[in-house]
N, C-alpha and C positions, 0 to 999 in steps of 0.2 A: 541756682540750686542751693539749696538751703545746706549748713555747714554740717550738719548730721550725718548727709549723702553723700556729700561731695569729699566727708575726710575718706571714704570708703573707696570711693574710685580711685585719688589720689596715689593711697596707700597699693592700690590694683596695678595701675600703670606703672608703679615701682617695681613690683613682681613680676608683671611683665618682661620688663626692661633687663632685669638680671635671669629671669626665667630665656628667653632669646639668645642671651649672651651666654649662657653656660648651654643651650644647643650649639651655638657658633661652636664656644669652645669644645665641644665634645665631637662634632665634626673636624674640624680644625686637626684635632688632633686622633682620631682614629678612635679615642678610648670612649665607649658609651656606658662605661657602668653606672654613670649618676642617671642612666635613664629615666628612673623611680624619682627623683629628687624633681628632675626637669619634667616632668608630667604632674605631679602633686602639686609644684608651683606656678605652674600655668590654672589647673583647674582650682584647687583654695586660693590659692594666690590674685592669680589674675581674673580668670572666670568667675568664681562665687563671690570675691569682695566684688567687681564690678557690679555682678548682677545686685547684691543685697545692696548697694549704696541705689541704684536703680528702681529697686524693688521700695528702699526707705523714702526716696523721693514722690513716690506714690501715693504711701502712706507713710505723712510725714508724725503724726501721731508716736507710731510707733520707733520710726527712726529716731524721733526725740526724745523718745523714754531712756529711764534710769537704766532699764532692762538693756535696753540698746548700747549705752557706754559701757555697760561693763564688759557685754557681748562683745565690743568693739578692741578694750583692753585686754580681755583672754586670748582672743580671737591673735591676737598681734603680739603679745608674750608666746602664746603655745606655738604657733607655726612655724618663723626660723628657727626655733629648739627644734621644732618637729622636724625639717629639713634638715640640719647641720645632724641629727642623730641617725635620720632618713641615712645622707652619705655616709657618714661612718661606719654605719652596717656595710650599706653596699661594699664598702673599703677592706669588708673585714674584720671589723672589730664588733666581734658577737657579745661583748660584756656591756654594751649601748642600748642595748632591745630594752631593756627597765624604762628606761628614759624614754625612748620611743614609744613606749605603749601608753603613757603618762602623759607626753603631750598629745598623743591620737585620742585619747579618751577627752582631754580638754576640750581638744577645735572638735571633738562630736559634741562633747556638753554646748559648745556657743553654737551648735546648727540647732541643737536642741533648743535654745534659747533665745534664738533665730524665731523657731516655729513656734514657741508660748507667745513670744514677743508679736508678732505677726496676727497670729489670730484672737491676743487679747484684745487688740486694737482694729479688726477687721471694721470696715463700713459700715 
């Protein structure tokens, strides 16, 4: 799999891994309010990088474009922001939503950029 695709899944199976483990731990311990956190990170995290490193191996055109790194570095700055903001709301602390909205608009701008990327490059 060519490295374009493969940094995506990578980076997937890493969010995976602590996505799982913060269910453990939220079971573990009785407390669910990171619920929101633990759902976001399985689906952007684990689910959509999978699938787009998936989807870039397909069409490796696109997964190779410029378009695509940059996708790849917003995509991966705005997210843990987007989570660590994600719980701190859930925790309480309502003066976090600024931040929260800023990285949610980011990881929309890279789906957005996801789908220019994609159908510049379609077959």
């Amino acid at each position: 799999m060519a490295s374009h695709a493969s940094r995506w899944i990578y980076v997937a199976v890493i969010y995976f891994l602590v996505a799982v483990g913060l269910g453990v731990f939220m079971g573990a311990s009785h407390d669910h309010s990171l619920l929101g956190v633990h759902a976001h990170m399985n689906l952007l995290g684990w689910v959509s990088m999978a699938l787009i490193g998936i989807i870039y191996h397909h069409f490796p055109q696109a997964g190779g474009s410029r378009l695509a790194d940059v996708q790849f570095w917003l995509f991966n700055a705005a997210l843990p922001v987007m989570m660590v903001a994600l719980g701190l709301l859930l925790k309480g602390n309502a003066g976090i939503e600024p931040l929260l909205g800023a990285t949610s608009v980011l990881v929309l701008l890279t789906v957005l950029l996801f789908a220019v990327n994609l159908l510049r490059h379609r077959a």
